[in-house]
Phi, psi and omega in degrees: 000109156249172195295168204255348188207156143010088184264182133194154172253178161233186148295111157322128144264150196288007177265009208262319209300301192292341147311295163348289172337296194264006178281322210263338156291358162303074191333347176255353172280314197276026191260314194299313199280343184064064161197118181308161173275148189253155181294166174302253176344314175284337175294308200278327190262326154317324156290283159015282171303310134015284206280335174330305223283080193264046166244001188241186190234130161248136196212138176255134219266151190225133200220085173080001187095015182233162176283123185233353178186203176197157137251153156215201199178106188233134183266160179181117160056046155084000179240146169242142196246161145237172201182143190219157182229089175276140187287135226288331218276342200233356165288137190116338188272337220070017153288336180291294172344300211294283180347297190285342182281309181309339178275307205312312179289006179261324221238137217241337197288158111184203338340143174218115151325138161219146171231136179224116159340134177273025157265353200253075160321316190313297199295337170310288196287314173310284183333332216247321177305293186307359171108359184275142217217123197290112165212033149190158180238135181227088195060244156240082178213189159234176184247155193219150147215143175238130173272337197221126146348146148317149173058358159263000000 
C-alpha cells in the first residue's frame, strides 16, 4: 500500500520527544511491541542518551509535516539494530513501510538487525516489504535481517 500523502523524515528534536512519549504510552502499541512504556523521566534520559550517541542514526518520521513516529539505528555488541515507533493515530497507511524505506536509503550499515514480536504482523510484514529476511526465532520474538543496500 502506498501512502496517500506525504511521508519524510527529519533529525529529531527535542520538541519531538513529548510526542514520542506519548506514542510509547499506548497501550495496544506497547502490547503490539511486547515493551513496556516507560515513565516520563526514564523516557526522557533515555532519549537523551539516544541523541548522545553520535554513532547511531536518528530520524523523526513526518506526515504532511506532523510527527508521527521515529526510526532509528544502533550499534550494540558488534551489531547494528533498527527499530522504529509509529503513533496509533498513523497506523495502516504505510507509513512505517513508507519511513524505513526512506530511513533504509540514508544509512549504510549492514547487516542491519531487527528484533520484532512474534506477535506483531504489522511491524513483520514492514519489515519484510523493506527487504529484511526472517532468519530466527528467539524465545518470543524474530531476528529479521536485511544484508544489502537498497537497489543491489
Amino acid at each position: 500500500m502506498q501512502p496517500m500523502f506525504t511521508v519524510g523524515l527529519r533529525a529529531v528534536t527535542a520538541d519531538d520527544l513529548p510526542i514520542f512519549f506519548e506514542h510509547q504510552r499506548d497501550p495496544e502499541a506497547t502490547t503490539m511491541a511486547a515493551f513496556p512504556a516507560r515513565e516520563r523521566d526514564d523516557f526522557m534520559e533515555h532519549w537523551t542518551a539516544i541523541l548522545a550517541d553520535r554513532t547511531g542514526f536518528t530520524r523523526t518520521v513526518l506526515v504532511e509535516g506532523a510527527v508521527a513516529g521515529n526510526v532509528v539505528s544502533w550499534e550494540h555488541d558488534g551489531e547494528w539494530d533498527v527499530g522504529y515507533w509509529i503513533g496509533r493515530e498513523y497506523w495502516g497507511r504505510g507509513i512505517g513501510t513508507a519511513a524505513l524505506r526512506l530511513f533504509l536509503e540514508e544509512i549504510s550499515a549492514r547487516p542491519l538487525h531487527a528484533h520484532v514480536a512474534m506477535s506483531n504482523v504489522a511491524s513483520i510484514r514492514v519489515l519484510e516489504k523493506c527487504g529484511f529476511i526472517r532468519v530466527r526465532d528467539e524465545e518470543e520474538e524474530y531476528l529479521l535481517v536485511l544484508r544489502s543496500p537498497p537497489g543491489a
